[in-house]
C-alpha positions as CSV (number, residue, x, y, z in Angstrom):
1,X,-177.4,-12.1,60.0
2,X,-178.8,-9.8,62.8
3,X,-181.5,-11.8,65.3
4,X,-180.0,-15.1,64.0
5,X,-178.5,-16.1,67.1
6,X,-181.9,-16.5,69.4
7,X,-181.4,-19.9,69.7
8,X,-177.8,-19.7,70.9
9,X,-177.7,-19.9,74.7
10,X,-176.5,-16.8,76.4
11,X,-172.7,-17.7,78.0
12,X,-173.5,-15.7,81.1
13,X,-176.3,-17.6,81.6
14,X,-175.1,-20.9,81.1
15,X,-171.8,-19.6,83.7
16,X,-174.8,-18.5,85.8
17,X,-176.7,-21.7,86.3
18,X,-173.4,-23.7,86.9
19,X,-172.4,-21.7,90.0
20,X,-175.6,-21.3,91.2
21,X,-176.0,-25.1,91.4
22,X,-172.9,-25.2,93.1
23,X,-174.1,-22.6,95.6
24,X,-176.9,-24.3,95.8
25,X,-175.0,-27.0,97.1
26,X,-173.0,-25.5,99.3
27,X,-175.3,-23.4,101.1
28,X,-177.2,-26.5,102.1
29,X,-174.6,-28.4,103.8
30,X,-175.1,-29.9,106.6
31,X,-172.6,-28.4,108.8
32,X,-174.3,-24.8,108.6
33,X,-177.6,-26.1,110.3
34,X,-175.9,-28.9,112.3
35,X,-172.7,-28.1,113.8
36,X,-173.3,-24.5,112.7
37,X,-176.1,-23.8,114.3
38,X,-177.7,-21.9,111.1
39,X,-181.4,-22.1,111.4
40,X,-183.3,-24.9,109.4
41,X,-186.1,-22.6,108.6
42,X,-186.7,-20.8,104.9
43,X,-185.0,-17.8,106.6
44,X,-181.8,-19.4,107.7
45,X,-181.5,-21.6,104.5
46,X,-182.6,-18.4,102.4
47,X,-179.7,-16.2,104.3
48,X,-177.4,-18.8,104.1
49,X,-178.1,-19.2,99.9
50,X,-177.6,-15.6,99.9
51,X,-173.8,-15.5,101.9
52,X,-172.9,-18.0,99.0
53,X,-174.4,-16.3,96.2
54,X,-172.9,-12.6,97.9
55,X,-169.3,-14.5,98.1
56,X,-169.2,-15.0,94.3
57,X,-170.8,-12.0,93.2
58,X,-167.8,-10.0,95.3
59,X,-165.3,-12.3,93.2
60,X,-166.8,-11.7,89.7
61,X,-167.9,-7.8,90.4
62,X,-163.8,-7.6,90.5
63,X,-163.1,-9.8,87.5
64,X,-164.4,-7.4,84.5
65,X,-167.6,-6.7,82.2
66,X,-167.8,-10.5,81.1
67,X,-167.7,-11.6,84.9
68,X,-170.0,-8.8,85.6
69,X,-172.6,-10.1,83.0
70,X,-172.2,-13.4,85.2
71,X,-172.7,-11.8,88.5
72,X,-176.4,-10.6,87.0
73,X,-177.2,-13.4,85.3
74,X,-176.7,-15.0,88.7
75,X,-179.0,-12.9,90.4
76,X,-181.1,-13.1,88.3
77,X,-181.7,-16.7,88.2
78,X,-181.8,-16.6,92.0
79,X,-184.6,-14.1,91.8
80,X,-186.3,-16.8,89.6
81,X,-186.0,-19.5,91.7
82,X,-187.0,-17.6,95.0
83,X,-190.1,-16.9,93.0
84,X,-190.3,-20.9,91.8
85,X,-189.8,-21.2,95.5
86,X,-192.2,-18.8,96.9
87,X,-194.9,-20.4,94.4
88,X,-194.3,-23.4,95.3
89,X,-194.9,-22.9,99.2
90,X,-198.5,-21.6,98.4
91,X,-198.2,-17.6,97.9
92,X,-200.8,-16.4,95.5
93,X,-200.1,-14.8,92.6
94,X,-201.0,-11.3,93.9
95,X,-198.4,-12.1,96.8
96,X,-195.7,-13.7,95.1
97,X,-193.9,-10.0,93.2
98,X,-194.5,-8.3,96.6
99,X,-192.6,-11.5,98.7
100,X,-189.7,-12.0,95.9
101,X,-189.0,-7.5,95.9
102,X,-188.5,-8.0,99.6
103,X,-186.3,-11.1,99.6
104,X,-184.5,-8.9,96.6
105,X,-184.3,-5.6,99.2
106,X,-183.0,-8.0,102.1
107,X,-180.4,-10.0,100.2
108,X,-179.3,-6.4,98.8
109,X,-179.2,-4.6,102.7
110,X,-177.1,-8.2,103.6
111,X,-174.9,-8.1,100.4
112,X,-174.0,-4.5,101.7
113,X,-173.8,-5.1,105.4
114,X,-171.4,-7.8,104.1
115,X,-169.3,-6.0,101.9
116,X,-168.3,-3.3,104.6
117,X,-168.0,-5.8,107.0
118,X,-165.6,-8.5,104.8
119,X,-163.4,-5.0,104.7
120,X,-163.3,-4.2,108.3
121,X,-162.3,-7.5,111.0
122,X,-164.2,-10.4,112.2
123,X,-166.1,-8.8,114.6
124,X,-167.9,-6.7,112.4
125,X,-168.4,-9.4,109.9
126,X,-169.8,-12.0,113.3
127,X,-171.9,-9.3,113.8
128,X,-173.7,-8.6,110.4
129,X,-173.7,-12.7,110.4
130,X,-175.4,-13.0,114.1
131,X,-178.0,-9.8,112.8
132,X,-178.7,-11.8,109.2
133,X,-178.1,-15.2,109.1
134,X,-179.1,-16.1,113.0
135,X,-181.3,-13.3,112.9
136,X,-180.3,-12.3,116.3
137,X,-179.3,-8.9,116.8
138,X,-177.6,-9.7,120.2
139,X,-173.3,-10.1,120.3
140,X,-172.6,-12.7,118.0
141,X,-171.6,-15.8,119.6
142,X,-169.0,-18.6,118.4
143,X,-171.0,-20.1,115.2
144,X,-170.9,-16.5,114.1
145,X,-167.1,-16.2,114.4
146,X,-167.2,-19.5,112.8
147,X,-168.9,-19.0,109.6
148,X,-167.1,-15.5,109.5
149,X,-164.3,-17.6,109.1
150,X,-165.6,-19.7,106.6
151,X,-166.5,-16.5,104.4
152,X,-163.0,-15.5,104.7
153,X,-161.6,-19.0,104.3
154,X,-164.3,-19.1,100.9
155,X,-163.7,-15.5,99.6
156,X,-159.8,-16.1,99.4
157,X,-160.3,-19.6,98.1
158,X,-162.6,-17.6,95.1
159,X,-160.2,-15.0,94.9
160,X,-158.0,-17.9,94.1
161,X,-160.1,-18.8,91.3
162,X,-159.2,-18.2,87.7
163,X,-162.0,-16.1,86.1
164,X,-162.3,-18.6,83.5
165,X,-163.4,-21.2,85.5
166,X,-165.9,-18.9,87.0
167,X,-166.9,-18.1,83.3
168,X,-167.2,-21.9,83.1
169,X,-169.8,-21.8,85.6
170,X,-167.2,-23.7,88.1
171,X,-166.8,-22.6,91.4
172,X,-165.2,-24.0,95.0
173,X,-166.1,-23.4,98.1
174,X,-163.7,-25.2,101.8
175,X,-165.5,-27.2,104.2
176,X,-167.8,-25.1,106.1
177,X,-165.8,-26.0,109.6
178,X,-162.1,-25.3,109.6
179,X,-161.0,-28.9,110.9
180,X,-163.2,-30.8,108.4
181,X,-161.2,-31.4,105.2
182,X,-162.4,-29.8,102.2
């Protein structure tokens, strides 16, 4: 019977709100703002959600249609809760679609700077890091190299991954510093 299923809950959704807990999670560690230097401001914890959320969307983008699905359902429920979030800090109606498009335009320029960068060395990647997630557009310094190497350590560790656990809304993420045990 056509419509009949409204009331089932949508799979990629369901995959969706299980990593992005798990992002969640991750991206508020407190070795990025600690030992990592990230800042503790809604800039730094906003860019460091949106390394986390980038890292998975790169793994399911290569995964298929189904994984696909995922990857937008993700973004889109991290749209809706930057929009949760911006309401809740006190932005007016009026304010709130113009505040959430730009936080949707900047996570898109870093998902991009991110992507070319992951491709070419550590350098480049410290850099884009440095520019976005320290917002400093200066040489990037060790923390920069650092979490560069967490990405790398984190996109090989989802690469790793089987797709159905992704679809499972299951994800894993190593300890943000290299020596720390996962």
């Amino acid at each position: 019977m056509a419509g009949a299923a409204w009331w089932r809950r949508n799979p990629a959704r369901a995959a969706a709100e299980g990593l992005y807990g798990q992002i969640l999670t991750q991206a508020r560690a407190p070795a990025f703002f600690a030992a990592l230097s990230v800042p503790d401001t809604w800039n730094g914890r906003f860019d460091c959600l949106a390394l986390h959320v980038f890292l998975v969307l790169d793994r399911l983008q290569s995964a298929g249609p189904v994984a696909q699905a995922t990857g937008q359902a993700l973004l889109d429920l991290m749209f809706d809760d930057m929009d949760r979030s911006v309401r809740e800090a006190g932005v007016g109606d009026l304010g709130v679609g113009k505040q959430v498009k730009a936080m949707a335009a900047g996570f898109n320029g870093r998902r991009g700077a991110y992507l070319a960068a992951i491709a070419a060395d550590d350098t480049a990647l410290a850099t884009a890091l440095q520019r976005n997630l320290y917002g400093d557009p200066s040489p990037p310094g060790p923390q920069a190299f650092a979490v560069a190497g967490y990405a790398r350590r984190a996109r090989a560790l989802l690469a790793a991954e089987p797709v159905a656990a992704l679809l499972a809304g299951n994800c894993r993420f190593p300890a943000p510093l290299a020596d720390a045990e996962a």
